[in-house]
N, C-alpha and C positions, 0 to 999 in steps of 0.2 A: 641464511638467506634463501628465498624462492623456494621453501619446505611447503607450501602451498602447491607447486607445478611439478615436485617431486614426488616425496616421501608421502602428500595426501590427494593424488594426483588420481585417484579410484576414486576419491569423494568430494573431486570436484565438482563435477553435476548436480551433488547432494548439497554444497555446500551453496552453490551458486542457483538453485533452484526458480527463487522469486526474479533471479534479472531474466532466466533464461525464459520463463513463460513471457516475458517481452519482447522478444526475438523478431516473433515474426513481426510485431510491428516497427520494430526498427529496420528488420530488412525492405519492408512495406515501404517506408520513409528512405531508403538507400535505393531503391528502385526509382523513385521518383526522382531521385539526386541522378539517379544517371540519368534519367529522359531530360531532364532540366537542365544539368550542366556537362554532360560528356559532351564532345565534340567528335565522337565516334559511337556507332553502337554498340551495347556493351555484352559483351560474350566470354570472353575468358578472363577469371578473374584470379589475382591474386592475394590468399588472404593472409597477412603477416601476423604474429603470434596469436597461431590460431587455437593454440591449447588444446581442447578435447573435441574440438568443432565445433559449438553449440551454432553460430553462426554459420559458420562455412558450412556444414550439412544442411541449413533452414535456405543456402545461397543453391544449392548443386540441388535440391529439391526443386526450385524452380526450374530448374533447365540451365544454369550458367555450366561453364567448363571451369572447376574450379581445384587450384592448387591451394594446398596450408601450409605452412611455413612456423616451426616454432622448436627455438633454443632445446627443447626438454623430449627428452623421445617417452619419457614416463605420460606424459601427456599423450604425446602420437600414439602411442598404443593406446589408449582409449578411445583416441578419434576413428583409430580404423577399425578396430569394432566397431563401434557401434553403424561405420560406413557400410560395414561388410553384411553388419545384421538388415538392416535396410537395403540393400542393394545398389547404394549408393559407388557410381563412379568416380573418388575425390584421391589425388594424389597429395600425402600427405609426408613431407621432406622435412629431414630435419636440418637446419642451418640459420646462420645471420642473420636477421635483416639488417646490417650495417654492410653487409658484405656478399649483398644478392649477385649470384652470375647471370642472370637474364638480364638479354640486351634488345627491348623493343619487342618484347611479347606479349605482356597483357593488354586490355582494354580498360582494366580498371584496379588498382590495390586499394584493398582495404586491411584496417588494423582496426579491434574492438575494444570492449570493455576497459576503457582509459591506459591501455597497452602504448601508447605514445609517451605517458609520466615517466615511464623509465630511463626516458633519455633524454641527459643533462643539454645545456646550450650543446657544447660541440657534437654532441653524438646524433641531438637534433638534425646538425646539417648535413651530419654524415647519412641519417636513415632519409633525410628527404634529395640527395644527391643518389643513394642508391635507389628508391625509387622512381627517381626520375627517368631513370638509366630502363628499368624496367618496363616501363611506359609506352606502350606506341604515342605517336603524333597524336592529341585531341583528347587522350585517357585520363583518368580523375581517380584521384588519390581522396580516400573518405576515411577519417579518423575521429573517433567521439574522444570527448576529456569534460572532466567536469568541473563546476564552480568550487573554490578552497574553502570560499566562506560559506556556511549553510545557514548562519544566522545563529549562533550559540549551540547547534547540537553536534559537542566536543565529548559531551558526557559521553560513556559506554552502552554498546547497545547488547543485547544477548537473546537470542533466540537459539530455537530446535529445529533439527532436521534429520530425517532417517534416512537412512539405507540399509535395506532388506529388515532384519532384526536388528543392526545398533540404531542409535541413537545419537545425534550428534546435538553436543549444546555448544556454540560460539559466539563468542565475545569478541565484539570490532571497538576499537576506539583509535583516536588519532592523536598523533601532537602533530600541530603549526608552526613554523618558523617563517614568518613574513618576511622578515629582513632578507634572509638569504632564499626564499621560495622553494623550501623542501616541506613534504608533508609526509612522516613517517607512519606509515599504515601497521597498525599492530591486530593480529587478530589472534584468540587463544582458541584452539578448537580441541574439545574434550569426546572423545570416542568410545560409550559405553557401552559392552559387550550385554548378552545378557544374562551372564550372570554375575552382570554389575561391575567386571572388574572395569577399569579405565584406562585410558592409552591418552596423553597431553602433550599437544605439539602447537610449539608456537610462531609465529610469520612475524617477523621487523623488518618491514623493507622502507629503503626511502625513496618516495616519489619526487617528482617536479612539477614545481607549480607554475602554469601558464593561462595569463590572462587572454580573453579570445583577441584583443589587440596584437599583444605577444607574438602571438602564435602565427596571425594575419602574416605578418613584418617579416620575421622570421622565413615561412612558407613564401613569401613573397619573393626572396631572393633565388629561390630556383624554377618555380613554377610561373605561367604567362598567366593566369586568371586564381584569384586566390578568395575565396567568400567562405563565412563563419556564420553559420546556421547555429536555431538555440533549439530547444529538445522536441524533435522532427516537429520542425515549425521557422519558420521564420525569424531571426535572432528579436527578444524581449529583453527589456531590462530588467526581470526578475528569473531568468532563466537559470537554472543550475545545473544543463546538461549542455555542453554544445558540439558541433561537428564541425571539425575543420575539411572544406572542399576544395582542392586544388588540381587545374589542369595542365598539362602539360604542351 
């Protein structure tokens, strides 16, 4: 489990390349979320499983005062390189988000890259009871999660990505389980040296599926204003990416 945030935790960036040229426009679209729904202005932020930073650096480039938060210190040693290479001021901790000790210090939490699927109903309530806690009076909680259904593309998908001289070729595919709303993400990633030899490691994690209704309802029991944004845009009914926005 989580061999992705560990053991290939150097090739994340590589491996996650095409979301992260996205970046800035999601943070673009999370900018406008706070002018539009914080009830505070927004200055220090908190960013939960922040992995290598791809976010949270594209966030403290702007000017925010920004903390990262993430389970895997294999991770955080890459985040703070690449802080350190940039001259970036970003404190990057390792710990919970089920089990945050801030009490009323941010302006704003965020979680990215569908990092919310990892927690089942109860842990759900748990991470939005502890960021609540986190929260000043008026702060907003911004978390993306995507559509289960994509419209039949279950098939396997496989592309290439380098870093430095290897070569990385991986393979994403998924299985559905509706009935009980888990979606288990399997990805194979093959790491060719060059001189061809190969190194195979493979990711089986299980997600949680939550419909933006779900999710609303859910968010709704701990948060005073709760709205479900579709991908940086206003909620569509063809949408397959969406943002859960909660204020506290």
């Amino acid at each position: 489990m989580h061999e992705l945030y560990t053991v290939l935790a150097e090739y994340y960036d590589a491996i996650y390349r095409r979301r992260a040229e996205r970046v800035k426009d999601e943070i673009d679209f999370v900018e406008e979320l706070f002018r539009k729904e914080a009830e505070r202005g927004v200055k220090k932020i908190l960013d939960l499983a922040c992995g290598t930073g791809i976010p949270t650096l594209e966030l403290a480039r702007r000017g925010y005062e920004v903390t990262g938060l993430d389970l895997h210190e294999e991770m955080l040693a890459v985040a703070r390189r690449k802080a350190e290479r940039e001259g970036l001021n970003v404190e990057f901790i390792r710990g919970n988000a089920l089990e945050l000790d801030f009490e009323g210090e941010f302006d704003a939490v965020t979680t990215f890259f569908s990092s919310i699927m990892y927690f089942d109903d109860s842990a759900i309530q748990q991470l939005f009871n502890s960021v609540k806690q986190a929260l000043k009076p008026g702060g907003v909680f911004i978390a993306d999660f995507p559509c289960w259904y994509y419209g039949g593309r279950d098939s396997p998908i496989v592309w290439d990505e380098r870093r430095g001289d290897e070569r990385l070729v991986i393979t994403d595919w998924r299985e559905v389980e509706p009935a009980f709303q888990k979606l288990r993400f399997k990805r194979l990633v093959q790491i060719i040296k060059p001189n061809g030899s190969v190194r195979a490691f493979m990711v089986d994690d299980e997600l949680n599926i939550y419909t933006p209704r779900e999710m609303r309802l859910l968010a709704e029991r701990h948060f005073r204003k709760v709205k479900i944004y579709g991908n940086l845009h206003e909620l569509r009914p063809n949408d397959r990416r969406y943002w859960l926005v909660a204020v506290k």
